[in-house]
N, C-alpha and C positions, 0 to 999 in steps of 0.2 A: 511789373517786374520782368525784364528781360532777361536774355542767356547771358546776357555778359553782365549782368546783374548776379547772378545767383551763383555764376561760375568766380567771381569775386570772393562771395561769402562764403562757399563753398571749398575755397582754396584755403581762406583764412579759419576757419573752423576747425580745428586740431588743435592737440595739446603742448603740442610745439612751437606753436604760434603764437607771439605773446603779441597779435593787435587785437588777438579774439580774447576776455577773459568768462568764463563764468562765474557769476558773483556770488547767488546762492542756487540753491536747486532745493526744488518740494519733490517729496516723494508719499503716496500714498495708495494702500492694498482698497478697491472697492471689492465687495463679494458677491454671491450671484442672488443676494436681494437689496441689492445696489446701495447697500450698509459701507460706510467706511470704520474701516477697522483700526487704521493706522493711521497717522500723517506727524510729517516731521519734514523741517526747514533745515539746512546748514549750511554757512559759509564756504566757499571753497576751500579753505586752508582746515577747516573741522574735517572732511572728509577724507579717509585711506587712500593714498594713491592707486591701491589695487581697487578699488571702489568705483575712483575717480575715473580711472581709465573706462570700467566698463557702462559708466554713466555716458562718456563724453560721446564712445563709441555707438551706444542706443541714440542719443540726441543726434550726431554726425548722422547718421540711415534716414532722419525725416528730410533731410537735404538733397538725400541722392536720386530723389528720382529725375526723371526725364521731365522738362518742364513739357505740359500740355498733356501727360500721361500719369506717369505718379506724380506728381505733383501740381494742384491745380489752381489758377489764383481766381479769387471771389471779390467782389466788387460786394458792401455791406450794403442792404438797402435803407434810406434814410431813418428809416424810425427804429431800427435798433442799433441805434447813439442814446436813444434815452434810458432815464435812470432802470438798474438791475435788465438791463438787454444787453446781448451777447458781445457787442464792439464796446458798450460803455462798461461792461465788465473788466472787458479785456486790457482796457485804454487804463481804469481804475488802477489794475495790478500793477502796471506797467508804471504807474506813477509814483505808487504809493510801496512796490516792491511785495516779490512773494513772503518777505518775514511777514505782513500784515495779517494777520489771524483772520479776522472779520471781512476782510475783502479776498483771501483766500478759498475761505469759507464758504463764500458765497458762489464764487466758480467750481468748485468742486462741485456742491450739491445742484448747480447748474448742468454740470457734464452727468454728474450720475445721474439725475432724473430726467433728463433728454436723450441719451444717447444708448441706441440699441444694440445690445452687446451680448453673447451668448455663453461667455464666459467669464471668469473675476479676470480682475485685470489690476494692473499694474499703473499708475498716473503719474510720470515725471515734468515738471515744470520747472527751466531753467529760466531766470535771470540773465542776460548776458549782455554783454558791450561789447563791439566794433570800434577800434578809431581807427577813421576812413580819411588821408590826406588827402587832398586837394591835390591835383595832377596839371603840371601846363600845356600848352599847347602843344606841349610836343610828342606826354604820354608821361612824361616824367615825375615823381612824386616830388611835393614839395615834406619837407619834413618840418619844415617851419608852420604849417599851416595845417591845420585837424581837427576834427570835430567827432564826438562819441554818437553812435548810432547803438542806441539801446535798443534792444527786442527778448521776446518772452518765446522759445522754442517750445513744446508741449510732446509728448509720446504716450500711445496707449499702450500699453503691452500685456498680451495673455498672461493667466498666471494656471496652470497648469499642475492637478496632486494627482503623484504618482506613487506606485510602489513597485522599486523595482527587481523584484521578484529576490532571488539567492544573493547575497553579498557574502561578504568574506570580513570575519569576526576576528581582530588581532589579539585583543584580550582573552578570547576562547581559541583561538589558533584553528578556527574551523569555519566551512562554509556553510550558515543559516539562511533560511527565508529573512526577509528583512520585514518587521511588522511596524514599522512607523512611514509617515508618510511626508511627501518633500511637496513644497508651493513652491515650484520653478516657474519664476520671471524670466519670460523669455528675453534677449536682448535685441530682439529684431523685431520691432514696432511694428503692431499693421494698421495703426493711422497716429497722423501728429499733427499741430498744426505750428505757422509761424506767423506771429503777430508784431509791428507791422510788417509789411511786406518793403524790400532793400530797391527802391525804386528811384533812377536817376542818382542812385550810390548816396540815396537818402531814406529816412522812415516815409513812409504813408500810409496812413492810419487808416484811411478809407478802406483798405485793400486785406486781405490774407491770405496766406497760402495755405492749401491742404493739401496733404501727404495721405497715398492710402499703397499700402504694398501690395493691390492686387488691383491695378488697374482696371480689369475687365470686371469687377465687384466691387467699387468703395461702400464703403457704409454712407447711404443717403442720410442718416439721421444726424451724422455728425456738421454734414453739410450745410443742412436746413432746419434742424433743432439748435444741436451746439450752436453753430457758428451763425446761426442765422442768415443764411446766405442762398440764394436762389440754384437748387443745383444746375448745372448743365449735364449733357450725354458726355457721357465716359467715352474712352479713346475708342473700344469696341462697341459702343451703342453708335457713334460717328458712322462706321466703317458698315453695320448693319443697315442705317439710316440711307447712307447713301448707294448700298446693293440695290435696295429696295426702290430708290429714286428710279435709279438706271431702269429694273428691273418695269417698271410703272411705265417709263416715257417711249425705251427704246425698243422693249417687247423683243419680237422674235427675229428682231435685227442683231442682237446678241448673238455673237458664237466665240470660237474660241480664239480668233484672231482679233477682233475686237478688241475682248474683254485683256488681253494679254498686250493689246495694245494700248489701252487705257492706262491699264498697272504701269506701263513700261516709263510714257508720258508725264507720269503723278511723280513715277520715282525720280525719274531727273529733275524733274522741276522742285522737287525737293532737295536732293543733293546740291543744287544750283544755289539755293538759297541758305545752305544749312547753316552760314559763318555767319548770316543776317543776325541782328541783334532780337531779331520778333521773329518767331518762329513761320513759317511761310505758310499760308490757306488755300484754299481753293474756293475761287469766286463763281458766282454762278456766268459769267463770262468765262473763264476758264474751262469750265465742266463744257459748255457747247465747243466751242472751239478744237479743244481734245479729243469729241466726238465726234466732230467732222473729217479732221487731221487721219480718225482711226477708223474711216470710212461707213459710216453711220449718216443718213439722209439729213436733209436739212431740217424737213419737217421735224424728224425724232430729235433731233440734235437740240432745237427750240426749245422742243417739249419739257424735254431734260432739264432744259435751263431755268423754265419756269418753276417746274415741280422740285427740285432741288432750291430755287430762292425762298418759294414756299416755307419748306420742309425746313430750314435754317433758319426763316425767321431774320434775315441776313445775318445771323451771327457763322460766316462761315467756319466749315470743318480743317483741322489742320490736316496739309497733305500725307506728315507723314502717317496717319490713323488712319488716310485708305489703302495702303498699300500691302503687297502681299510679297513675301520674299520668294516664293513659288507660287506656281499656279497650280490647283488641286481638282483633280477629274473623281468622280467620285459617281457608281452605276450601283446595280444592286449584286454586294459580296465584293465590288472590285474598288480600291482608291490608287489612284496613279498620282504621284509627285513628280511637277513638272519644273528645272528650276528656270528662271528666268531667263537664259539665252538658247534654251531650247524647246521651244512651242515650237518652231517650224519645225518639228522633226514629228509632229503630231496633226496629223486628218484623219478627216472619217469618208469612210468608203460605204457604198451600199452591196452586197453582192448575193447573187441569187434572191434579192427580196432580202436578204439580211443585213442589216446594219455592222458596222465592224469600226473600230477603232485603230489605227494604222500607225505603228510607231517605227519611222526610217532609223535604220541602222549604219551607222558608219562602218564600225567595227563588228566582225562575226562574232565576238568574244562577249558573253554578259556575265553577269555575275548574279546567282540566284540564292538567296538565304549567308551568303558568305563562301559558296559553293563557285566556281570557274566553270560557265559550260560554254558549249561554243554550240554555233547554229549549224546544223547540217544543211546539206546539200536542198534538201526536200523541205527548209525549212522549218524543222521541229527541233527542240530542245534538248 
């Protein structure tokens, strides 16, 4: 599934949209000993519109992420297609529709006895159809010509009891503690998944997408229990993976022109690609190349190249997951923010035997805490 895949389905997914419909949607409370308490199926037209919206709006959020970051697509591995495993589950619903009780049933108490969760939660599973016209050569849609792309959207949502302390009592006309207690469903999901995946502005079953709202943590369990699906490195496990590459091959050749030259390198080469339909990687060709461009020896340069094809296993890492929108200096008690067109304004000096960090001034005017000062003569603040 590509960007201009998803940016498609993405568009058409709103309730203003009538090529997106949802047909039914499951909804059920699991609790924190992973008991279901509730469940209930209904047609779109059963459901309140005030309901409806905020359903549509939670399922809309597993869509939004960034493809290669919140949103990550999985490749099923062969043998769960067989009976009661995660894709043949999945494919079952999908065929037989979430009304089906028995085959409902059996994906639920698949998600709650696999998936590690630290709070009750909330389980929505929508039904849905796309019809996707066929387009000519030119871009243009045919309206004559259409075919329904059915998929099964999924959301997990905390469910959260609170009390929230004083309310205000209209039948007693006065302000009391409140002693009862509220299970707020959040509407902002922090994992979903979408089955199959919109690829070639077709279904493929083989494939799924997972959503997690905190990149830099998804829940592995939903990954590789639920979904059955071999995890990869999260956007920030990439970005760490490949410090550490650098940090392995090209050693104490690293400094701050380098390293800010590398960043500089990735990030164009990322913008350069951004409109591509496949989001753009770094090849272990690339990583040397980069390296050498950003004046790093040949020998380390290799090194690098080896130890990063290594380290990927060649599934390489996407560009935008190494990049840093600043460069960050960081000593003991001091962090400086550096943003990206201003590293030259940064060296380090040695003086009297002490090390110093040197940051050129254009202007004699800085700004400290929100404060205006300006440099004196003698240089102090």
């Amino acid at each position: 599934m590509n960007k201009k895949d998803l940016a498609e389905l993405k568009k058409h997914f709103t309730p203003s949209d009538d090529l997106t419909v949802i047909r039914r949607v499951f909804t059920t409370f699991i609790d924190s000993q992973k008991e279901q308490r509730c469940a209930s199926t209904r047609s779109y037209p059963e459901i309140p519109d005030e309901e409806m919206s905020v359903i549509f709006t939670t399922l809309a959020k597993v869509l939004r992420g960034t493809l290669g970051k919140g949103l990550i697509e999985y490749e099923f591995p062969n043998e769960v297609y067989e009976e009661d495993q995660p894709q043949n589950l999945l494919w079952e619903l999908l065929e037989k529709g979430v009304d089906n009780e028995e085959q409902m049933n059996k994906l639920v108490s698949h998600i709650s006895e696999k998936m590690v969760y630290t709070l009750p939660y909330a389980l929505f599973i929508a039904e849905c159809t796309y019809t996707v016209f066929e387009k000519d050569k030119f871009g243009e849609k045919n309206k004559f010509n259409s075919r329904d792309f059915h998929f099964l959207v999924g959301a997990v949502c905390p469910v959260e009891s609170r009390v929230d302390g004083l309310i205000y009592d209209e039948e007693e006309n006065s302000i009391v503690r409140k002693t009862t207690f509220d299970r707020v469903v959040a509407d902002a999901p922090t994992d979903g998944f979408l089955f199959p995946t919109f690829t070639g502005r077709g279904p493929d079953v083989n494939h799924v997408m997972y959503f997690t709202k905190k990149p830099k943590d998804p829940n592995v369990s939903i990954v590789e229990e639920v979904l059955g699906c071999r995890f990869t490195l999260s956007a920030e496990e990439e970005k760490e993976t490949f410090r550490a590459v650098l940090d392995k091959a090209v050693g104490d050749e690293l400094n701050l022109g380098v390293i800010a030259s590398i960043n500089e390198k990735i990030q164009d080469y990322a913008k350069t690609f951004s409109t591509e339909p496949e989001p753009p990687v770094v090849s272990d060709i690339f990583v040397r190349d980069v390296l050498l461009d950003s004046g790093v020896s040949q020998e380390r340069a290799e090194a690098a190249q080896t130890v990063y094809r290594e380290a990927t296993d060649g599934n390489f890492f996407m560009a935008s997951n190494l990049t840093d929108n600043k460069t960050t200096l960081t000593a003991s008690g001091v962090t400086v923010n550096i943003s990206g067109d201003a590293t030259d304004k940064i060296q380090t000096r040695e003086i009297d035997g002490r090390r110093f960090l040197m940051i050129s001034l254009d202007d004699p005017e800085v700004t400290v805490n929100g404060f205006n000062m300006k440099i004196r003569d003698n240089g102090a603040l």
